[in-house]
DOVEXDO-930365 format. One record per residue: x, z, y of N, C-alpha, C in turn. Coordinates in steps of 0.1 Angstrom, whole numbers, plus 2048, in hexadecimal, padded with zeros to 3 digits. Last residue first. Layout:
! residues N
XZYXZYXZY
...
This chain:
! residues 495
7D48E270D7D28D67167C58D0719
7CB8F76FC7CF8FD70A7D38EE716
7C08E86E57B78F36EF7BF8F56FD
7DC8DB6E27D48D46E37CA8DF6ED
7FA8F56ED7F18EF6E67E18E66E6
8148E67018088F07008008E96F1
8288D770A82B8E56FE81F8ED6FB
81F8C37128278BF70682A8D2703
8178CC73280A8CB7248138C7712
82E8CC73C8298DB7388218D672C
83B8B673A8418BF73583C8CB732
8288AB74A82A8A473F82F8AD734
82A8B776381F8B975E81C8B674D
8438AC76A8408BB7668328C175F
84089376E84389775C8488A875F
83189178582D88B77682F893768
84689B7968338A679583189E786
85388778F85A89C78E84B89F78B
84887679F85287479084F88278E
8418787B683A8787AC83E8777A3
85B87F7BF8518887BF84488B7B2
8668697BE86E8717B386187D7B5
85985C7D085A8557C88608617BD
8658687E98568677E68538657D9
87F8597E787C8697E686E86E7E6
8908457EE8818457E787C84F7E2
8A883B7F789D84180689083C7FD
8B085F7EA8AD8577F68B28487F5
8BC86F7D88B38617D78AA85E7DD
8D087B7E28D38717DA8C886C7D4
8C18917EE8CC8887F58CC87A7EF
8B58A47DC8B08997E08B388B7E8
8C98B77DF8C68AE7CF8C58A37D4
8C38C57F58D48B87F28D18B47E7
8AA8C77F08AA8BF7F98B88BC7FC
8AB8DD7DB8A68D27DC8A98C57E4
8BB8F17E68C58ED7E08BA8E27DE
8A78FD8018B38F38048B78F07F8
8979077ED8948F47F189F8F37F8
89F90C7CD89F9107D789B8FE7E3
8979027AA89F9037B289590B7BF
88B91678E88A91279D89590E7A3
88891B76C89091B77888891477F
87F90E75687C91D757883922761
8948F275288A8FB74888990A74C
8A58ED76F8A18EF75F8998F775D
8918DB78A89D8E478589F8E6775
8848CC79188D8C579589B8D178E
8698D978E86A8CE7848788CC786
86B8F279D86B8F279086C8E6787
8668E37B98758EC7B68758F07AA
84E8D57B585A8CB7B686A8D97B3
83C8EB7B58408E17A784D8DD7A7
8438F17CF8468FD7C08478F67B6
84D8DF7E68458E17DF84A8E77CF
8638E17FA85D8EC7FA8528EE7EF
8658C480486E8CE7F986E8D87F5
8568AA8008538B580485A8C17FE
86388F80D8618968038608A4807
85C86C81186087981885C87F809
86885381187285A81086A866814
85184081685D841805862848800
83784682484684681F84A84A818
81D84382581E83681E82E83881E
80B85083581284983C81D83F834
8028628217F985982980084F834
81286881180486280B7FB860814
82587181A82686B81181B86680E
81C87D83282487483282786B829
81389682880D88C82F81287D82E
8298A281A81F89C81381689281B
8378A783583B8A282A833899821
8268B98408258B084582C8A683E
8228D082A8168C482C81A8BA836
8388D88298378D282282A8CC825
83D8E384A8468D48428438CF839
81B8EB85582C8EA8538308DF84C
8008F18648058E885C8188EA860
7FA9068757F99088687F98FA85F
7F78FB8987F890888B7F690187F
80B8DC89A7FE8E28947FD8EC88E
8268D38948208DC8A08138E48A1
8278C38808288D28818238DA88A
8218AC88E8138AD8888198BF882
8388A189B8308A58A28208AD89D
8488A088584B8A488D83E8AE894
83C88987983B8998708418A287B
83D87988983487B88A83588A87D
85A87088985187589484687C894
85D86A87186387587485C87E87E
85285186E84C85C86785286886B
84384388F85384288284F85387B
82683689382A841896837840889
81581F88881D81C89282882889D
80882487281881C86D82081C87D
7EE8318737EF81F87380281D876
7EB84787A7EE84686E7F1836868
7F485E8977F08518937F4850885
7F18788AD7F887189F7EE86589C
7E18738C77F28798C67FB8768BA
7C98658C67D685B8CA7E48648C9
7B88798C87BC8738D77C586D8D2
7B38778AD7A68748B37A986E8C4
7CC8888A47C487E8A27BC8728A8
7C58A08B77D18998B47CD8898B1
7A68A78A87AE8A68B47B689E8B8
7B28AC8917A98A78947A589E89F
7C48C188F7CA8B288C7BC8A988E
7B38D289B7C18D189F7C68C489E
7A58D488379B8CE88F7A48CB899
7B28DB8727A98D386B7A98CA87C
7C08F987A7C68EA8737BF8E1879
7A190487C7AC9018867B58FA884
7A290485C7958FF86579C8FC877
7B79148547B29068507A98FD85B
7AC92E8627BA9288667B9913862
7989338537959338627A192986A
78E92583279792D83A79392884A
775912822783911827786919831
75A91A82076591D81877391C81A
74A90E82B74C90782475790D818
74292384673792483873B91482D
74B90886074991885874091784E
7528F486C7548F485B7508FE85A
73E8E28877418EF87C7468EB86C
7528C889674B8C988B74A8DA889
7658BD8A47538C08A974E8C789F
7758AD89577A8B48A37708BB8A7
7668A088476E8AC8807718B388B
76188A89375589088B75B89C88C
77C87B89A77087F8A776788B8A3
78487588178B87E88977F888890
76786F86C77387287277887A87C
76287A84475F87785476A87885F
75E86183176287083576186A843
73D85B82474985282974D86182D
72A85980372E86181073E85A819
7258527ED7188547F371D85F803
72A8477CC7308457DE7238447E7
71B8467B97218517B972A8507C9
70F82D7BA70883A7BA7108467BC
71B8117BD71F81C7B97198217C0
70E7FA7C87147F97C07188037B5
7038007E06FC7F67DA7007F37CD
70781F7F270E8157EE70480A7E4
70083280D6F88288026FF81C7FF
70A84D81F71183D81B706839812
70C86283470885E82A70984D82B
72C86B84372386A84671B86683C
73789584373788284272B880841
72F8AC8437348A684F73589A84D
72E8B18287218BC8347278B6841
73A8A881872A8A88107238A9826
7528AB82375089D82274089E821
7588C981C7578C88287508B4829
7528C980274C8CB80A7468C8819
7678B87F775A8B47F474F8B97FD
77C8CE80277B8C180976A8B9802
7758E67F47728E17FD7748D87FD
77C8D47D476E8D97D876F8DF7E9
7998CF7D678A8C67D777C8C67DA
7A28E87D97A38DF7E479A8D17E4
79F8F27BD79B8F87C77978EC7D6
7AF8DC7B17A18DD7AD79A8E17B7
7C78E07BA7C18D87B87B38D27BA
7C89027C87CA8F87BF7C28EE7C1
7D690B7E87CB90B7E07CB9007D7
7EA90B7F97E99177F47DA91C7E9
7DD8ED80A7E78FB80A7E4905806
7C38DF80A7CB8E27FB7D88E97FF
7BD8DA8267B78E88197BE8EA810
7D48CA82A7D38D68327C98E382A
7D08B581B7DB8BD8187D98C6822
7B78AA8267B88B18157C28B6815
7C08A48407B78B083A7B28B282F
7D188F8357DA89883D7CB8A5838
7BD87E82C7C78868207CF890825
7AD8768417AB87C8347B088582D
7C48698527B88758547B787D847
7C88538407D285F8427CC866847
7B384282B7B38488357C1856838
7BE83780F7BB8308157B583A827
7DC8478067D484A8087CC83F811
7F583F7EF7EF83F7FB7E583F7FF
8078497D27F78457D77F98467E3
82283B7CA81F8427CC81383D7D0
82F8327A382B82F7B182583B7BA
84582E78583783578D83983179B
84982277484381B77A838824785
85283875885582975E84A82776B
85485174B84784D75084F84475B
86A85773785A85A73685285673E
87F84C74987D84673A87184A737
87E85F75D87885076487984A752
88887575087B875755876867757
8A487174A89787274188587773F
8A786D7648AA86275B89D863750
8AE88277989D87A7788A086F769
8C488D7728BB8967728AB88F770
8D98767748D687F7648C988C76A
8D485B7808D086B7878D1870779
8C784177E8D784477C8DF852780
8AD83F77C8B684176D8C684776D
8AD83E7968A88467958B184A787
8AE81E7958B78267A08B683679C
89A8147828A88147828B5819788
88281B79188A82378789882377F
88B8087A98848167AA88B82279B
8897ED79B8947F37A18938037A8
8717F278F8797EA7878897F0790
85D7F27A48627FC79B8697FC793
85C7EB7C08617E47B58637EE7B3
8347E77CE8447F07CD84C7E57C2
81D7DC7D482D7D97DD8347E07D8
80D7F17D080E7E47CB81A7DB7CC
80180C7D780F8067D78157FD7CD
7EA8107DE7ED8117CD7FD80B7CB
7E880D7F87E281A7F17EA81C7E2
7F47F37FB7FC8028037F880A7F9
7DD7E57F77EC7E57EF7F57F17F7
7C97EC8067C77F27F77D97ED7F4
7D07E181F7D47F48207D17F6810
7CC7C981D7DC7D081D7D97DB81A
7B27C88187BF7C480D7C97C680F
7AC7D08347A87D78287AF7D381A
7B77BC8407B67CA8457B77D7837
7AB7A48377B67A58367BD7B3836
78D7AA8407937AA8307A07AC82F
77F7A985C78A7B885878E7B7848
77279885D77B7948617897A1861
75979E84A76779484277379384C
7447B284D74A7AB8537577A584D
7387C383D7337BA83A7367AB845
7447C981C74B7CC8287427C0830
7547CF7F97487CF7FF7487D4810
7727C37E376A7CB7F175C7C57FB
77D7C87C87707C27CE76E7C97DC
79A7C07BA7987C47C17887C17C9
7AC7C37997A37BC79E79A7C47AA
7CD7C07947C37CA7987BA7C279E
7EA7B87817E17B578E7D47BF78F
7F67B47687FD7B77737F67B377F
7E07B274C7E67A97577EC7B4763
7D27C073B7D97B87337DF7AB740
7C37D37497CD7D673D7D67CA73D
7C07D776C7BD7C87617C77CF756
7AA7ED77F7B87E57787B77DE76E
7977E77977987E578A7A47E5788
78C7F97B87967EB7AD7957F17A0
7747F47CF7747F67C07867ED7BE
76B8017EE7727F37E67737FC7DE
74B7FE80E7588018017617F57FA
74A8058347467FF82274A804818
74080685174180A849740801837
75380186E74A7FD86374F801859
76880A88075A80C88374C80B874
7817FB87277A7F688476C7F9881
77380485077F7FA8597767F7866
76F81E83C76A81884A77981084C
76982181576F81C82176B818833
76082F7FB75982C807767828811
7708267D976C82D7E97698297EF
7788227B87758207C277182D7CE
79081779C78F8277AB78381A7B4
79181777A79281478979381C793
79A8227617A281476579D80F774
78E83A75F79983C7567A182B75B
78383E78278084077078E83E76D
77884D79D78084A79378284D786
76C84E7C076884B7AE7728477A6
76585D7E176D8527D37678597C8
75186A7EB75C85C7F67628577EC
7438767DB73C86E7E67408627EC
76288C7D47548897D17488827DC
7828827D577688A7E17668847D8
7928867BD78D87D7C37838867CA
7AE8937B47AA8967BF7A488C7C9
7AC88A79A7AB89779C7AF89B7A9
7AF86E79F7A18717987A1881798
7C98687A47BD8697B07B38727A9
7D786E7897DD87A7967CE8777A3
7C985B77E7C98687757D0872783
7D484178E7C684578C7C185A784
7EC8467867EA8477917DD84A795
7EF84876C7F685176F7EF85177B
7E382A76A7DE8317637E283E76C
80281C7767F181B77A7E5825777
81E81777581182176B806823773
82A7FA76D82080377981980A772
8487E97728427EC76E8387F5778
8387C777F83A7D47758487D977A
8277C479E8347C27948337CB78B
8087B87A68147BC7A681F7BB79A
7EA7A37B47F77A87A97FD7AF7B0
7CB7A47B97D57AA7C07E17AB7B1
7AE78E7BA7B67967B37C27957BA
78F7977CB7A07927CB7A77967C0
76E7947D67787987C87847967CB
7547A07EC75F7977EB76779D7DE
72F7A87EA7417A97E774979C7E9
7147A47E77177AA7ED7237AB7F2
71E79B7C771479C7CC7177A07D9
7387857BC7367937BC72E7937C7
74476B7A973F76B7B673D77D7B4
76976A79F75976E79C7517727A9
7877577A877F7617AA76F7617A4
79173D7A479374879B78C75779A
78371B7AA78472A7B17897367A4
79C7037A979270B79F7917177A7
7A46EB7BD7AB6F57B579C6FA7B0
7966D57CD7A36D27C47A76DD7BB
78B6E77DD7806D97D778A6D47CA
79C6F27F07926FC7E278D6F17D7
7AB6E07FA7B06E97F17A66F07E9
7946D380A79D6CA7FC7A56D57F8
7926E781D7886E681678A6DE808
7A96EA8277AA6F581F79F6F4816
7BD6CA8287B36D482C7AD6DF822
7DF6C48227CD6BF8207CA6C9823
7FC6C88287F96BC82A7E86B7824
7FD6E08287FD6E381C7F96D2819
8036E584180F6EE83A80F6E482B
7F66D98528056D68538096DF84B
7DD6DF8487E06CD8477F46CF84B
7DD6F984E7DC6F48437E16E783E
7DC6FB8697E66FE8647E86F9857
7C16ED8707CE6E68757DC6EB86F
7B06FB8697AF6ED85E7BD6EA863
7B571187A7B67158697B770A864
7AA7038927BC70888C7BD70F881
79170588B79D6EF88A7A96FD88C
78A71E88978C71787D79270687E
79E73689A79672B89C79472288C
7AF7468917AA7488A279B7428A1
7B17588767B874F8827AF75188B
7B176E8647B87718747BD76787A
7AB76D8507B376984E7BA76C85C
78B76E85779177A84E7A0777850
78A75686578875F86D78E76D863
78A74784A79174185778F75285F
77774F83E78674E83979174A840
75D743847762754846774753846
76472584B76272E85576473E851
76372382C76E72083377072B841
75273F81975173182275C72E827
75D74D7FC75974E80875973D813
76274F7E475A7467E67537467F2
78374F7D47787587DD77074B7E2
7977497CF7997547C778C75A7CB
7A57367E17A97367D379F73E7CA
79F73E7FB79D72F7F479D72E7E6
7AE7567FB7A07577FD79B7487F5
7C674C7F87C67577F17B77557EE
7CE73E8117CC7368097C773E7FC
7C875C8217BB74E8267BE74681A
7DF76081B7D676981D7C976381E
7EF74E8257F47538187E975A815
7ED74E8427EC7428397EA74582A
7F776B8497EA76684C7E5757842
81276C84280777083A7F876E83D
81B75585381B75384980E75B83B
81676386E80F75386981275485A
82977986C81777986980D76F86B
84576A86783877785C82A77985F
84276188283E75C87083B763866
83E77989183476C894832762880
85978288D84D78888984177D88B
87076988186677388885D778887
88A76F86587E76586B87976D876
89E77E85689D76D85C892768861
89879A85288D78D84B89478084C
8AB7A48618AA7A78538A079D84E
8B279387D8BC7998728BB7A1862
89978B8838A37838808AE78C872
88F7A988A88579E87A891794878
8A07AC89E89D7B488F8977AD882
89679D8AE8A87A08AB8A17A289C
87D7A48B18807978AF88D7988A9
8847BB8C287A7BB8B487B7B08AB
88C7B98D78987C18CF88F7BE8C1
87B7A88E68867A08E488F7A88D8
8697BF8E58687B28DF8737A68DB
8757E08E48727D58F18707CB8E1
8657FA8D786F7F38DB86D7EA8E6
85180B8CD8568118D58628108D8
83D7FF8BC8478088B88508108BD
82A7F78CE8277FE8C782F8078C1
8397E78DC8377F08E28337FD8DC
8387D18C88457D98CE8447E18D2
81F7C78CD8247CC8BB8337D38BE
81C7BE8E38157CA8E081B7D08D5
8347A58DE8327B18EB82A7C28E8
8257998CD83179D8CA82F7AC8D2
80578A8CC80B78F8D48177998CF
7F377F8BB8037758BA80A77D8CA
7DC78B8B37DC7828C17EA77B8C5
7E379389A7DA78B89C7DC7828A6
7F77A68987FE7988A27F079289E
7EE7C08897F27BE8977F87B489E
7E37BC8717DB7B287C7E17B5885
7F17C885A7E27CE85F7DF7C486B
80A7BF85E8017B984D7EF7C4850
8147C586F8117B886F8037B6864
8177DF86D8107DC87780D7CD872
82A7DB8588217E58538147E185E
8417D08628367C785682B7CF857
8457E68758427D787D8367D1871
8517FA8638447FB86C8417F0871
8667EA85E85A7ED8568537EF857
8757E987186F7DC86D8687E0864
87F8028768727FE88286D7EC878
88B80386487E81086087880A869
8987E68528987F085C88E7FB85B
8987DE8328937DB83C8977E9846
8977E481789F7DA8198A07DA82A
8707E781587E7E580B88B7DE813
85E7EE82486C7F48218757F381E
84A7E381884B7E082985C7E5826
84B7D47FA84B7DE8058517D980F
8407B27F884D7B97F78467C37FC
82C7A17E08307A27EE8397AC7E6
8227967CA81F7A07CD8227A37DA
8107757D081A77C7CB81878B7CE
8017667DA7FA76A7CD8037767C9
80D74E7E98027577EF7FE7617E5
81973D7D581E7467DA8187547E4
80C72D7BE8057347C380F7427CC
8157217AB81572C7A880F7337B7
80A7087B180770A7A58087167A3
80F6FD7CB8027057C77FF7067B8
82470B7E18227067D48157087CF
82970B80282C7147F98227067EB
8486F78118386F9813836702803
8656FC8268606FE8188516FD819
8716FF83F86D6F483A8616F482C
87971B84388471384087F70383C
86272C84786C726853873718854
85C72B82B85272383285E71E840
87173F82086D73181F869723827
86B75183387A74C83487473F831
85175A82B85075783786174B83B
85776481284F75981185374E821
87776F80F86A771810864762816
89276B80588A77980687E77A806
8967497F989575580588E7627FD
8AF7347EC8A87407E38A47467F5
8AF70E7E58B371D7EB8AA72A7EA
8B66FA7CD8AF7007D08B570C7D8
8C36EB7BB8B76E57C08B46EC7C8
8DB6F47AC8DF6EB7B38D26E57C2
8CB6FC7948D27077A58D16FF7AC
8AC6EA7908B96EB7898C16F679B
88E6FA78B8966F07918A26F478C
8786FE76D88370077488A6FA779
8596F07698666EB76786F6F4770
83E70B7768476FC7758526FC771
83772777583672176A83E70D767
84973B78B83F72D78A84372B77D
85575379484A753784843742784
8617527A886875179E85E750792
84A73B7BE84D74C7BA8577497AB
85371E7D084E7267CA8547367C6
85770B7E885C7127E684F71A7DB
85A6E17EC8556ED7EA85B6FC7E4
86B6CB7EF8696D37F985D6E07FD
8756C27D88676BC7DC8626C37E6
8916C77D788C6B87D387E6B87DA
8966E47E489E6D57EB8936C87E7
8836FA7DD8856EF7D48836E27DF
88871C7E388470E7E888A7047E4
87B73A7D587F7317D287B7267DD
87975B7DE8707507DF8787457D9
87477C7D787C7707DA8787697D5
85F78E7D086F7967D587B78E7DA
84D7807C684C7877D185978D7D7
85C78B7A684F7837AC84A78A7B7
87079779886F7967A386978F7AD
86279F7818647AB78A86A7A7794
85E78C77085278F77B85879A783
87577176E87178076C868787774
87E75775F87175B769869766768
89275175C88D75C75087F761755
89D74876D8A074176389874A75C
89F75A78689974D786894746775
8B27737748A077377B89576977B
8C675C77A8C176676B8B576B76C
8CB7607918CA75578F8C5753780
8D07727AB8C07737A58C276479C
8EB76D7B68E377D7B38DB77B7A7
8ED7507BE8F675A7AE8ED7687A6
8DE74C7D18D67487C38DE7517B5
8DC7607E98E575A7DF8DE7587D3
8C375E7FF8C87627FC8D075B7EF
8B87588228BC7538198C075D80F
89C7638378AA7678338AD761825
């Protein structure tokens, strides 16, 4: 999809990072497209057409740049801009579901026809789904060449082609040389890492990163994660196997250094999508709290704490039964079960790296079977637990993007003893929506009201009207600077 150079032409010129990834440049003279942050000569307007996304580009003729490196960019939310079924589509794409370049299955999944799905990508991407996921496949493989010291052959199969002559064959027609003269020509940027693959992952400012780590690290499962004052690591399973990943944040760069230990490479892509979901890498916060500023209630909240994001949870299993114990139990409380129930039902891990990851949580199948008694967690909880276990386990809720969020809070109340606000919260942090909000939460009816007042949740939820459709996003704003608000009147001993 083209867009008006007028809009973004001050951005172009000022090569503003906040919209690296949010629009691509195509430069008429040398028939390359780059990210607004290229460090090259500025083309003149007259040069150049502006698309939405990489994929427009590439449609439109454009071959990507290798100075800036448009594979590098932050990407867009699946969201932004887009239908709710075309976001579930990126969301499926950007996990492997057109590996096999079959549309048909990716349709059915959402519970259209193909021909209506195709409409769709036309009318809001301009392009097909097939090129979005040629594209990021390409973008994803030249990422690896750059940045990683993996063999051609791995990086071909991580990349989700078929074949390595149609990995050398896409390459010779995009980038007119082979992928092997692309590494031989550029400088690897990545550090070899034992056992590991490294990437670095950008995003946009702004991003309180820190805030994000300081909200995991007090409800990090002891075993399955680890968090210090600038990383997070965890045990991870992708298709059966087991491993982990560590990221680093970089102080003094808008990126996060990402190592995953995995001992199959053809599930990496898999695993670099689902960490930019986790730490919501893809957001634009720049237009988030700008929208938010214009609320006299959140204003002088989003002025104290810019750039907040929401956490996603790398397993929605997981965090649906962390939010099932944590009803009606603090924080703190709700970590030590869940430590439990992970210590006495997951499975043992020996990490090579971290000592302190010494447990994968366990799944559906496990929990469905499992005794929790003598852990502490309630009778009712434990029926929850094994309910959504269940559920789960047969295919009735799904956490992979391919269930519309409504549906599936729908269908996940039905479960004694989960209600609106955990299916709410589910949603938000494991299903990766923007918009759900749990309105029934006590913080949220005392942060959104004045000093020493509650609202009520119907009067929450017409508040909340008006800031849709990022209402997840004000969640963590409110829980932030309520928390912000209490520790500024306490004394040092009592913080």
């Amino acid at each position: 999809m083209q867009l008006d150079p007028d809009d973004f032409e001050q951005a172009r010129q000022a090569r503003d990072p906040r919209y690296d990834g949010r629009l691509f440049i195509g430069v008429l003279t040398t028939g390359i497209y780059c990210r607004p942050v290229c460090p090259v000569r500025i083309p003149r307007k007259e040069n150049i057409r502006l698309y939405a996304t990489a994929a427009a580009a590439a449609e439109a003729g454009f071959r990507p740049c290798l100075r800036c490196r448009p594979e590098s960019s932050p990407g867009t939310p699946a969201w932004l801009g887009t239908s709710h079924t075309v976001s579930r589509a990126l969301q499926l794409i950007a996990q492997g579901a057109l590996a096999d370049g079959r549309v048909g299955e990716l349709a059915q999944q959402l519970g259209i026809g193909p021909r209506h799905l195709t409409r769709l990508f036309q009318q809001h991407l301009g392009v097909s789904p097939l090129t979005v996921a040629n594209t990021q496949r390409l973008h994803f493989a030249k990422n690896l060449i750059d940045e990683t010291r993996l063999s051609m052959a791995q990086i071909c199969y991580a990349a989700g082609f078929s074949s390595v002559r149609r990995f050398n064959a896409v390459f010779q027609q995009v980038y007119g040389r082979s992928p092997l003269s692309l590494r031989k020509q550029g400088k690897i940027a990545g550090e070899e890492v034992p056992d590991g693959i490294r990437i670095r992952l950008h995003y946009r400012p702004p991003f309180d990163w820190r805030i994000m780590l300081v909200y995991l690290s007090t409800r990090a499962i002891p075993g399955v994660e680890h968090v210090t004052e600038d990383s997070y690591s965890r045990t991870i399973v992708c298709n059966g196997e087991a491993g982990e990943i560590h990221l680093r944040f970089l102080s003094d760069a808008h990126a996060v250094l990402l190592t995953v230990i995995l001992e199959n490479t053809r599930y990496l892509q898999q695993v670099v999508e689902r960490v930019r979901i986790m730490f919501d890498l893809k957001a634009v916060s720049a237009d988030i709290d700008s929208f938010f500023a214009q609320d006299a209630s959140l204003a002088d909240a989003v002025a104290r704490h810019p750039g907040i994001r929401v956490p996603v949870a790398w397993d929605g299993f997981e965090v649906a039964v962390r939010a099932i114990i944590g009803q009606q139990v603090s924080v703190k409380g709700a970590t030590t079960l869940v430590s439990r129930l992970a210590l006495t039902t997951g499975t043992p891990y020996g990490s090579a790296t971290d000592d302190s990851l010494n447990r994968v949580f366990p799944s559906p199948a496990v929990l469905a079977q499992a005794s929790l008694d003598g852990l502490g967690i309630t009778t009712r909880r434990i029926v929850a637990i094994q309910a959504l276990a269940v559920a789960v386990r047969d295919g009735e809720l799904r956490f992979d993007g391919s269930m519309d969020s409504a549906e599936f809070c729908a269908r996940i109340v039905q479960i004694p003893g989960i209600g609106p606000w955990t299916a709410q919260y589910i949603a938000m942090r494991a299903l990766g929506d923007p918009d759900a909000f749990p309105d029934a939460d006590l913080i949220l009816l005392r942060a959104a009201a004045k000093d020493g007042d509650a609202l009520t949740p119907k009067q929450l939820q017409q508040r909340s009207q008006a800031w849709r459709p990022w209402r997840a996003y004000v969640v963590m704003l409110l829980w932030q600077d309520y928390a912000w608000r209490k520790a500024s009147t306490q004394t040092p001993e009592e913080r």
